[in-house]
N, CA, C and O atoms as a MOPAC input file, in Angstrom:
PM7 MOZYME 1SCF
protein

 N     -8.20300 1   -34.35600 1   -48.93200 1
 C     -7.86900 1   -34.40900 1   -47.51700 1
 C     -6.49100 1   -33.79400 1   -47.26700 1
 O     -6.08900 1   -33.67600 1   -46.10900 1
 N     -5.74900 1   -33.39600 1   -48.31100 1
 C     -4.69600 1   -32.59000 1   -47.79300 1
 C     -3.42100 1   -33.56000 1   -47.13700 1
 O     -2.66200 1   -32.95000 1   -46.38400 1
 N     -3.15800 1   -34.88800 1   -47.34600 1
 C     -2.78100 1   -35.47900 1   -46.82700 1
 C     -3.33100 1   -36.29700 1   -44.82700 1
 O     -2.99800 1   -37.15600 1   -44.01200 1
 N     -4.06700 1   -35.48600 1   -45.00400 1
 C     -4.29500 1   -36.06200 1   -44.10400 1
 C     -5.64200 1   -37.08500 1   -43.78500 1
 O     -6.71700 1   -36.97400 1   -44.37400 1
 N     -5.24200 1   -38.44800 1   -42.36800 1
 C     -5.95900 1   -39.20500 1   -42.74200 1
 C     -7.51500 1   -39.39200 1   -42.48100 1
 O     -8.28100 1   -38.69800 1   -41.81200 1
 N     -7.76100 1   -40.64200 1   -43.28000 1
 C     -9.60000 1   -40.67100 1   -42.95600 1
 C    -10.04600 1   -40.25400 1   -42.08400 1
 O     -9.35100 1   -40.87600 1   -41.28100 1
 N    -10.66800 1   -39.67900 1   -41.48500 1
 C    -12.06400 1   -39.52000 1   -40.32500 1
 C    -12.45400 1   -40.77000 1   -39.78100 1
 O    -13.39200 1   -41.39100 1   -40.27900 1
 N    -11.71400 1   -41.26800 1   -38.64000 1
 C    -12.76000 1   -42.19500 1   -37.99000 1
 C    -13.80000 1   -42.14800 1   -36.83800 1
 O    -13.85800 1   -42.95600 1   -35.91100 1
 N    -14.41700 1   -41.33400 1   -36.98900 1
 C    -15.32400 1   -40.69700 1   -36.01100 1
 C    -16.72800 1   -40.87200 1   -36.43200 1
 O    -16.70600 1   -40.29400 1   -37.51900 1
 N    -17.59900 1   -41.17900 1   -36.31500 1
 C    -19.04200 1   -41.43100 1   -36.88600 1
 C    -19.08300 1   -39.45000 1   -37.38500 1
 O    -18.49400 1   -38.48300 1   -36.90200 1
 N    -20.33200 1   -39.62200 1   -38.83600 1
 C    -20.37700 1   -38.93500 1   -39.30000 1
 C    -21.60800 1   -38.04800 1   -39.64400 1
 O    -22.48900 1   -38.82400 1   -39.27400 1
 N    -22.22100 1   -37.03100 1   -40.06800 1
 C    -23.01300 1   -37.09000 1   -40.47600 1
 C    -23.01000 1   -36.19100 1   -42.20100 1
 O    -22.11100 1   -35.35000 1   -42.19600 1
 N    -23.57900 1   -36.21100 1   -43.19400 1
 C    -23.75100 1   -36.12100 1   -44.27400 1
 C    -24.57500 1   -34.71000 1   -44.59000 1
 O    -25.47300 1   -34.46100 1   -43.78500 1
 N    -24.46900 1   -34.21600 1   -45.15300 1
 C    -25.63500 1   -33.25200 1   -46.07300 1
 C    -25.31300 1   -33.44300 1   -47.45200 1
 O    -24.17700 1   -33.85800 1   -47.67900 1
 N    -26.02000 1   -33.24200 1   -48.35500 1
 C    -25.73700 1   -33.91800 1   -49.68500 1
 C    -26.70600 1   -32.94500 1   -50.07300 1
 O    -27.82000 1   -33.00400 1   -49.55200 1
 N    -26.39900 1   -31.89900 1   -51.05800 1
 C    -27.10500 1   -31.53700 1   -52.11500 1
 C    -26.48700 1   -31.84300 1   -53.41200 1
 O    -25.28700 1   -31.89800 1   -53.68000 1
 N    -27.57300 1   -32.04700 1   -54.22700 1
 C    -27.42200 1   -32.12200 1   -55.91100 1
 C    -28.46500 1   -31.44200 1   -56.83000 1
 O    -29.65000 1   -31.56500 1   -57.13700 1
 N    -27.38900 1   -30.65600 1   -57.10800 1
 C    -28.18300 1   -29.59600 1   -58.15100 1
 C    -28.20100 1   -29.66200 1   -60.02600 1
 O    -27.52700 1   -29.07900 1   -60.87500 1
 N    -29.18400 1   -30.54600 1   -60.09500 1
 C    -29.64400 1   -30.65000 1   -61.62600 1
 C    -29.85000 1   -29.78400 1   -62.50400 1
 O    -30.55500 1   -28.79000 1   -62.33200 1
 N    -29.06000 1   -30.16400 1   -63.87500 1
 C    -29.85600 1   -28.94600 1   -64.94500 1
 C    -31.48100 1   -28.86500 1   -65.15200 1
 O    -32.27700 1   -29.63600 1   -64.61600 1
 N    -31.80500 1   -27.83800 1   -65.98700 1
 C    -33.10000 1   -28.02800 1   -65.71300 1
 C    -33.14500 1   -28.47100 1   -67.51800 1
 O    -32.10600 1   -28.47600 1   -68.17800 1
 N    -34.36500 1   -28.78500 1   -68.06300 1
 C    -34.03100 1   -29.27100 1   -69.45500 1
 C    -34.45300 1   -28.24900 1   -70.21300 1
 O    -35.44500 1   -27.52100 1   -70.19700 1
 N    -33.30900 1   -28.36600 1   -71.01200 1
 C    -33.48100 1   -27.66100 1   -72.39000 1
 C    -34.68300 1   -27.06100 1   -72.66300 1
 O    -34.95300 1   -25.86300 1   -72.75000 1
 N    -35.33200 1   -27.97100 1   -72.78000 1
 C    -36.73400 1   -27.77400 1   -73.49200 1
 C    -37.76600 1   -26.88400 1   -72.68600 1
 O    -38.88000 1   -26.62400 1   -73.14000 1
 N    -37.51600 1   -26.63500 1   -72.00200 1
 C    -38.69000 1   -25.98700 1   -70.59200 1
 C    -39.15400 1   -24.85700 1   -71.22800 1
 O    -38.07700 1   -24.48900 1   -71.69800 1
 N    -39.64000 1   -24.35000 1   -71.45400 1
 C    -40.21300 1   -22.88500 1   -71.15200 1
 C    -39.31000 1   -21.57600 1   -70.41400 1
 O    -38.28400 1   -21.86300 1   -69.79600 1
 N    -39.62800 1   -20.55600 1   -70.49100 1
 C    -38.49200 1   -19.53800 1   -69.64100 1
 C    -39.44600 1   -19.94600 1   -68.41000 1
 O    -38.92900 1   -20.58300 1   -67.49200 1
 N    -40.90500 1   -19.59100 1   -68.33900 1
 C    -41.70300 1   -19.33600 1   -66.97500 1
 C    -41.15200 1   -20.91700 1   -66.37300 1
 O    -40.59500 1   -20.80800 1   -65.28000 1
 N    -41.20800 1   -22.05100 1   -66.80200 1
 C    -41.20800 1   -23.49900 1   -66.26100 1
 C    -39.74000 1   -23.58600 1   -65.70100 1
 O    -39.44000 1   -24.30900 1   -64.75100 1
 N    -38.65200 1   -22.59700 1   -66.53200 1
 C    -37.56100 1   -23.04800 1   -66.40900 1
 C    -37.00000 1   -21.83100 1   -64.72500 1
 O    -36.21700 1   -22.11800 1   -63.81900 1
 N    -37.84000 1   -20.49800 1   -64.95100 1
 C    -38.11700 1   -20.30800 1   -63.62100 1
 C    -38.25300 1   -20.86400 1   -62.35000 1
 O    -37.52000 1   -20.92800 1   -61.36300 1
 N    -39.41400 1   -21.26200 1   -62.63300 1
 C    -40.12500 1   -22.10200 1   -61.60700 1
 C    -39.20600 1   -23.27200 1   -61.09100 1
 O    -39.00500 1   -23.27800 1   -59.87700 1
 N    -38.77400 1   -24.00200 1   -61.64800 1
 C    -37.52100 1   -24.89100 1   -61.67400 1
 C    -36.46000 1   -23.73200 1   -60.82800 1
 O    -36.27600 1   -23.83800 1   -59.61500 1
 N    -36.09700 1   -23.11800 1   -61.29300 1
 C    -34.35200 1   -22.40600 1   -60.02900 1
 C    -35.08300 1   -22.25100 1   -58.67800 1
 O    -34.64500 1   -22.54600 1   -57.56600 1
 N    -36.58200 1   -21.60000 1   -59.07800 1
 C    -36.96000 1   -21.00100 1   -57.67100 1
 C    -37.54800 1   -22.19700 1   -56.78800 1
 O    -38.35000 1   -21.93000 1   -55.89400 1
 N    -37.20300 1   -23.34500 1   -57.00400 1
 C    -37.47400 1   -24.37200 1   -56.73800 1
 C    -39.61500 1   -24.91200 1   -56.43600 1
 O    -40.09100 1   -25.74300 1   -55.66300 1
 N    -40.04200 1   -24.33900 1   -57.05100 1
 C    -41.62100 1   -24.42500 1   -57.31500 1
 C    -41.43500 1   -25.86700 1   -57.75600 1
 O    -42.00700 1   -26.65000 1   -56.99700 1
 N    -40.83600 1   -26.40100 1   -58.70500 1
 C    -40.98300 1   -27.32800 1   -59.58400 1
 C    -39.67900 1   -28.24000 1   -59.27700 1
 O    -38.56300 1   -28.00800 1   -59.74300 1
 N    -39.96200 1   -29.17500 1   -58.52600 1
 C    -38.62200 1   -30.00400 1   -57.99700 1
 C    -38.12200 1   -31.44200 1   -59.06600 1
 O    -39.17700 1   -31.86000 1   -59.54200 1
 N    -37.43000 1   -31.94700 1   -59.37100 1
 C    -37.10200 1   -32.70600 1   -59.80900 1
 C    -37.21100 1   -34.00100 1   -59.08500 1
 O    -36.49900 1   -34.40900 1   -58.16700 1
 N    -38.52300 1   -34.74300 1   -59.82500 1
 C    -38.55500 1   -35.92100 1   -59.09000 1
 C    -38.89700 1   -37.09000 1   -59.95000 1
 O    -39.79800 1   -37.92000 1   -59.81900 1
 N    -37.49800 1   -36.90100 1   -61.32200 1
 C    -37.18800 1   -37.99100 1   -62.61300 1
 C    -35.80400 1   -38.67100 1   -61.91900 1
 O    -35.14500 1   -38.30700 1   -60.94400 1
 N    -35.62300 1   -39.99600 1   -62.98700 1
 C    -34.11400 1   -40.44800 1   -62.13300 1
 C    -33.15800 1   -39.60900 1   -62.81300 1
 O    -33.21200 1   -38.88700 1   -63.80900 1
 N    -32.30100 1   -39.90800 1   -62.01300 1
 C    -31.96500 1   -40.68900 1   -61.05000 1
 C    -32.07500 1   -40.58600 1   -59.50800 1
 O    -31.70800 1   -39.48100 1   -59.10700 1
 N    -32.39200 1   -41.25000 1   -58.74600 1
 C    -33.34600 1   -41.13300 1   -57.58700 1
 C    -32.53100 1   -40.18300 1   -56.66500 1
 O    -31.55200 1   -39.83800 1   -57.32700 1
 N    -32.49400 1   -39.63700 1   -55.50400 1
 C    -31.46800 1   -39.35800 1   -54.26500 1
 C    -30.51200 1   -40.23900 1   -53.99600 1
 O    -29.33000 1   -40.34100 1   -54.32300 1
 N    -31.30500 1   -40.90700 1   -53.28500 1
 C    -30.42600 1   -42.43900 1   -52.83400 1
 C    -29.53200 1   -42.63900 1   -53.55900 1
 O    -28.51400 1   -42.83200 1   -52.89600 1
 N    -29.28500 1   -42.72500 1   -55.04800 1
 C    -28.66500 1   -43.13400 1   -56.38600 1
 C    -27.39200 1   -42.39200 1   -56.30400 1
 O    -26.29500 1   -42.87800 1   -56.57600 1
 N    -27.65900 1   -40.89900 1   -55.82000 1
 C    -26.49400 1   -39.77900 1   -56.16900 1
 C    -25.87000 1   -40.11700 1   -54.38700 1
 O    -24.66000 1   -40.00500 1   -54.19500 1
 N    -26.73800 1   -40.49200 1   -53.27800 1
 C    -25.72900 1   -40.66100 1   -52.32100 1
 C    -25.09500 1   -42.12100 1   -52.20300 1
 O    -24.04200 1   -42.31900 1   -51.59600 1
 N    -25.69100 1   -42.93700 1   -52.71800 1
 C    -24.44700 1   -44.15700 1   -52.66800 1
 C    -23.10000 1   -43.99900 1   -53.48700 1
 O    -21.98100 1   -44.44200 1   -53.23000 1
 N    -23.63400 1   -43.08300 1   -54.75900 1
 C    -21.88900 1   -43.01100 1   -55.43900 1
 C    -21.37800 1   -42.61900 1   -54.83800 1
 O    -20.29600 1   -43.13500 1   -54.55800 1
 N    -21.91300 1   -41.10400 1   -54.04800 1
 C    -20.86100 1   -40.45100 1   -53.15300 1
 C    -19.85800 1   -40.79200 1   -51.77800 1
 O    -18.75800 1   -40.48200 1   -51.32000 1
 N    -21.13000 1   -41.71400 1   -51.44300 1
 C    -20.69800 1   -42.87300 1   -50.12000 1
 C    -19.20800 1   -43.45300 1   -50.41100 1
 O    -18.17700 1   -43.44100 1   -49.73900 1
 N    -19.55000 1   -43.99300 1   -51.76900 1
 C    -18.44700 1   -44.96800 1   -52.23100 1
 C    -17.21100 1   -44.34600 1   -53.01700 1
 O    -16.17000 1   -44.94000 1   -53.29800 1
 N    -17.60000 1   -42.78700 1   -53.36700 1
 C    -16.72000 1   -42.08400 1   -53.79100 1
 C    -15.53200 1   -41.79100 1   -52.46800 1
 O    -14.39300 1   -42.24700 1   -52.57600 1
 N    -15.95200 1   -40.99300 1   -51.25100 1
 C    -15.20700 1   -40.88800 1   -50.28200 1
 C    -14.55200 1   -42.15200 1   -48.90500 1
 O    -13.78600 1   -41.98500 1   -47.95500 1
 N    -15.27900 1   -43.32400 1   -49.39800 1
 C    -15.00800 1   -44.12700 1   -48.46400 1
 C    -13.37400 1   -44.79600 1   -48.66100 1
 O    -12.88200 1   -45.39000 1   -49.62100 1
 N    -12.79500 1   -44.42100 1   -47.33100 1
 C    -11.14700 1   -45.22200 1   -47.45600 1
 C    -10.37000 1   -43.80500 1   -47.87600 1
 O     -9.14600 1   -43.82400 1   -47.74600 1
 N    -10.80800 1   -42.93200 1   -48.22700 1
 C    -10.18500 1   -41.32500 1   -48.75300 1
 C    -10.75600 1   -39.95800 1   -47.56200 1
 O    -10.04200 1   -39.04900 1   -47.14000 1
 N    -11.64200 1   -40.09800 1   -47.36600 1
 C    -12.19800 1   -38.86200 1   -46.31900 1
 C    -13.05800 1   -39.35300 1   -45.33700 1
 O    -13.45700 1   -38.53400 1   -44.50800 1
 N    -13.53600 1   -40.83900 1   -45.22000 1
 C    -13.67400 1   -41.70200 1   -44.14300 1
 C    -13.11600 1   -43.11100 1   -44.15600 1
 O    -12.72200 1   -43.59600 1   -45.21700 1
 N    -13.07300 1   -43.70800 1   -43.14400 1
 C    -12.47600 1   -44.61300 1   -42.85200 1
 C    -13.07400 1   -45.79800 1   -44.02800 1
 O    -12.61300 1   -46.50700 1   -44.92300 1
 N    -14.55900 1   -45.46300 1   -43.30800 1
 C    -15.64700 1   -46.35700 1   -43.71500 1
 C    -16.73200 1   -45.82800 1   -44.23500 1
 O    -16.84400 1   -44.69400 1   -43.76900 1
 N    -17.68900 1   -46.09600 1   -45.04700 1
 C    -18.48700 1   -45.65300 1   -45.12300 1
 C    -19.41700 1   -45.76900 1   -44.00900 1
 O    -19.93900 1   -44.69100 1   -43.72600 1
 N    -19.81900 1   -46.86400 1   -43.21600 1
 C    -20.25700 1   -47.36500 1   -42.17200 1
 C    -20.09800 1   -46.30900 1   -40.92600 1
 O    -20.63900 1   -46.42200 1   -39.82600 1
 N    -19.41400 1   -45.48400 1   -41.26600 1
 C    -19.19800 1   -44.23200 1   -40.07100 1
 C    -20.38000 1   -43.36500 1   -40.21300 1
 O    -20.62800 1   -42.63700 1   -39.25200 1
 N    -21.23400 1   -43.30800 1   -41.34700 1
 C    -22.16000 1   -42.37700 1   -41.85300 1
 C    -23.32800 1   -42.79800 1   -40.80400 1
 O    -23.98800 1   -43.82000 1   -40.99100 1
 N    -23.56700 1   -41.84600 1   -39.55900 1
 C    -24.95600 1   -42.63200 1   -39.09400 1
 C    -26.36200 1   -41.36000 1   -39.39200 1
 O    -27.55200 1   -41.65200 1   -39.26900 1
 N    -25.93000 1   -40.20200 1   -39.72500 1
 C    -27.07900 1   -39.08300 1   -40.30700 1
 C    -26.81300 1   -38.99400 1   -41.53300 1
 O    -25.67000 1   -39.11100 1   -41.97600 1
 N    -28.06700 1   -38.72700 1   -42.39200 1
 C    -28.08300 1   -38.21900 1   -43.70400 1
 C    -28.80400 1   -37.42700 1   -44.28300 1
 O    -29.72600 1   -37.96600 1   -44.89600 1
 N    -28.73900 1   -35.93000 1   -44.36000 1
 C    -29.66500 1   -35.35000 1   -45.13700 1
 C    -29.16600 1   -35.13600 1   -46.20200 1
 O    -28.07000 1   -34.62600 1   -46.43300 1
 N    -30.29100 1   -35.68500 1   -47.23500 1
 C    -29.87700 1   -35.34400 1   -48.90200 1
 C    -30.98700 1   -34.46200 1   -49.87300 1
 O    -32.05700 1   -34.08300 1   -49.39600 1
 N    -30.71400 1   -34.26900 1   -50.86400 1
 C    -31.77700 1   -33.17100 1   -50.93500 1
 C    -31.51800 1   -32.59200 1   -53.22800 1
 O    -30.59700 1   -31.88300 1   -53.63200 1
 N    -32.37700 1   -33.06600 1   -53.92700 1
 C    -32.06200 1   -32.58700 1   -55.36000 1
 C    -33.47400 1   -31.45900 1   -55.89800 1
 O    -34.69300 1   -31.40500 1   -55.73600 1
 N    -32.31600 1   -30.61500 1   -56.66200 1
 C    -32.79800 1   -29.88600 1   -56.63300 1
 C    -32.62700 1   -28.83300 1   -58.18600 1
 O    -31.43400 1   -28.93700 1   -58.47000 1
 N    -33.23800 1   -28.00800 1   -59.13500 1
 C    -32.80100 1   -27.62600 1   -60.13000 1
 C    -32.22800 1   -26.30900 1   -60.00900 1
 O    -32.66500 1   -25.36000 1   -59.35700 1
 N    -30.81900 1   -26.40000 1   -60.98200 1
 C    -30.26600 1   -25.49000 1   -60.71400 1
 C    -29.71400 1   -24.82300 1   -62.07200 1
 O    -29.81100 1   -25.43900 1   -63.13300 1
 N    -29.05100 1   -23.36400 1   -61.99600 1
 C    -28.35900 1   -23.26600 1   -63.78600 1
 C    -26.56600 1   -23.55500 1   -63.53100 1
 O    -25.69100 1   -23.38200 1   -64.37900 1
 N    -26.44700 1   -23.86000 1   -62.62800 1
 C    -25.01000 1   -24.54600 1   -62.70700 1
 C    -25.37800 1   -25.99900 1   -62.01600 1
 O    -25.89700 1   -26.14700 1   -60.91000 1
 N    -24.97000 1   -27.07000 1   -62.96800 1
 C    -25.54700 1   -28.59700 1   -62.15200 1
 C    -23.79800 1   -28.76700 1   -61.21100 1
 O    -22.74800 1   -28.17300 1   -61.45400 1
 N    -24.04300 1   -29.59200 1   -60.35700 1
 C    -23.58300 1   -29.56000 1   -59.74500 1
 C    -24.02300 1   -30.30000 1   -58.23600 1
 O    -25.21500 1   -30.44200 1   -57.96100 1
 N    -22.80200 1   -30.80700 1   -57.18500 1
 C    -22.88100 1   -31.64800 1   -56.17800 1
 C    -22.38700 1   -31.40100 1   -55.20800 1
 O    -21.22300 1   -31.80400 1   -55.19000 1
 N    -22.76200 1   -30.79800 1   -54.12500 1
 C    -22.17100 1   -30.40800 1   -53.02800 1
 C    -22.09600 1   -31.04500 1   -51.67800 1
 O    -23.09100 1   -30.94300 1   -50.96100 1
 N    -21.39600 1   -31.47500 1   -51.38300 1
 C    -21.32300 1   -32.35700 1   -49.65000 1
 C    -20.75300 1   -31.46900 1   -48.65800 1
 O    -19.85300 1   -30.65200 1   -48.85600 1
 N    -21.26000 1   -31.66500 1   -47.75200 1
 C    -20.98800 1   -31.54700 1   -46.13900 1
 C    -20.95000 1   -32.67700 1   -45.23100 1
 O    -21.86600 1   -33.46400 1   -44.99200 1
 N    -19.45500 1   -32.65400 1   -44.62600 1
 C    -19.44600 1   -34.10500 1   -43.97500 1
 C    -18.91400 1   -33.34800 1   -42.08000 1
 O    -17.93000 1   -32.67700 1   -41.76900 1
 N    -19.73800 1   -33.71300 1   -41.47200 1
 C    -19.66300 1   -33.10500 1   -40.00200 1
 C    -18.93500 1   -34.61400 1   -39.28900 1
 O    -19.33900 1   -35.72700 1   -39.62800 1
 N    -17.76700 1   -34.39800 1   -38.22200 1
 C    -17.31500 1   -35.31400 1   -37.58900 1
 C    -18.66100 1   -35.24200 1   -36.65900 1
 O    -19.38800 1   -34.25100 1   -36.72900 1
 N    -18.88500 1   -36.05400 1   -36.01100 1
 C    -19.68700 1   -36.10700 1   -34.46700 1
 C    -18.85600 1   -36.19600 1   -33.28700 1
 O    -17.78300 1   -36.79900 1   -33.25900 1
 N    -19.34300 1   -35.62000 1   -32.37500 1
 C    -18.81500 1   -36.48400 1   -30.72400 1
 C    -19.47500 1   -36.91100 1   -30.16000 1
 O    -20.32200 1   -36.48300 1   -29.37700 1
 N    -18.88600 1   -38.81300 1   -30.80100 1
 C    -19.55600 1   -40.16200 1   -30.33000 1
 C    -18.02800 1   -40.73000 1   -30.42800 1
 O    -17.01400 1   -40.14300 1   -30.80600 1
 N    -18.19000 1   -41.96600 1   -29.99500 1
 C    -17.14400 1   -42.59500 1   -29.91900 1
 C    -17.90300 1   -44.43400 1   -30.66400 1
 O    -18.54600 1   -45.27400 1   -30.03400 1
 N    -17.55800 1   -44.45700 1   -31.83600 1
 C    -17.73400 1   -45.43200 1   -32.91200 1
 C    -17.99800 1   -46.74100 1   -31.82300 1
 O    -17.35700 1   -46.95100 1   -30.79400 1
 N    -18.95400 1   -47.42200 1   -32.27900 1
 C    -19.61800 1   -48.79000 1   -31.30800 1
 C    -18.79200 1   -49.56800 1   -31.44000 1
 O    -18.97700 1   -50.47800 1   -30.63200 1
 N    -17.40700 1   -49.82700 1   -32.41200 1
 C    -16.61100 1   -51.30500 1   -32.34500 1
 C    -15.09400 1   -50.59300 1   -31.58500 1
 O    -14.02900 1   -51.14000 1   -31.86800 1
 N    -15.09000 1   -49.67900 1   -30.87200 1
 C    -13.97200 1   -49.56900 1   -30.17200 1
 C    -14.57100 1   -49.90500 1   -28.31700 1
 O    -15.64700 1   -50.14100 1   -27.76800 1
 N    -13.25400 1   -49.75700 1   -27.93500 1
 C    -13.54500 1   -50.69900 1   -26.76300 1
 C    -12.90200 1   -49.55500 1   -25.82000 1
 O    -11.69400 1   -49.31700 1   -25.84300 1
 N    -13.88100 1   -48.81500 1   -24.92500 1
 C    -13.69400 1   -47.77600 1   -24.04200 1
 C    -13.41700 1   -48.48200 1   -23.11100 1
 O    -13.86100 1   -49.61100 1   -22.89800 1
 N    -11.95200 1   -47.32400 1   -21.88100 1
 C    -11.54000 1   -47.46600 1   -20.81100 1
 C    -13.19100 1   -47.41800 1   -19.62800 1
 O    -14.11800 1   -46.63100 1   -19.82100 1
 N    -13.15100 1   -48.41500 1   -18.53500 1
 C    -14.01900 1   -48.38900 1   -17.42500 1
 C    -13.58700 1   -47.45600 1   -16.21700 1
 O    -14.29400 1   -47.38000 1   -15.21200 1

């Protein structure tokens, strides 16, 4: 964050995670795998890789995690593994603040 502080603005998420593909594959299987034909659907689950991340940035690049109200996540095989986020502020104004009438 560059020094600067959390995001308290509701949020929304994109989450890719890009898995090795295994060793063992075949060249054609291990193809099929980058070109995404053949998706990875062993654990560790989605969900799994976005709660660490939740809990990785929460109190550091959001306030809360609780700011998160969209989530697209998405795994996938790749030849560099690897984890990429996108975190979009929204314009909403968070349900526990208390707007002028």
């Amino acid at each position: 964050m560059d020094g600067r502080p959390p995001i308290d603005v509701p949020v929304r998420i994109e989450l890719l995670v890009e898995l090795p593909v295994p060793a063992l594959w075949s060249r054609r299987k291990t193809a099929d795998a980058i070109t995404g034909h053949i998706r990875p659907t062993s654990r560790p689950d989605v969900d799994n890789f976005l709660k660490a991340f939740l809990d990785a940035i929460s109190t550091i690049v959001v306030a809360d995690d609780a700011q998160v109200v969209e989530v697209y996540a998405k795994k996938k095989f790749s030849v560099a593994p690897k984890m990429i986020a996108t975190i979009f502020p929204l314009d909403a104004t968070p349900s526990n603040r208390r707007t002028s009438r």
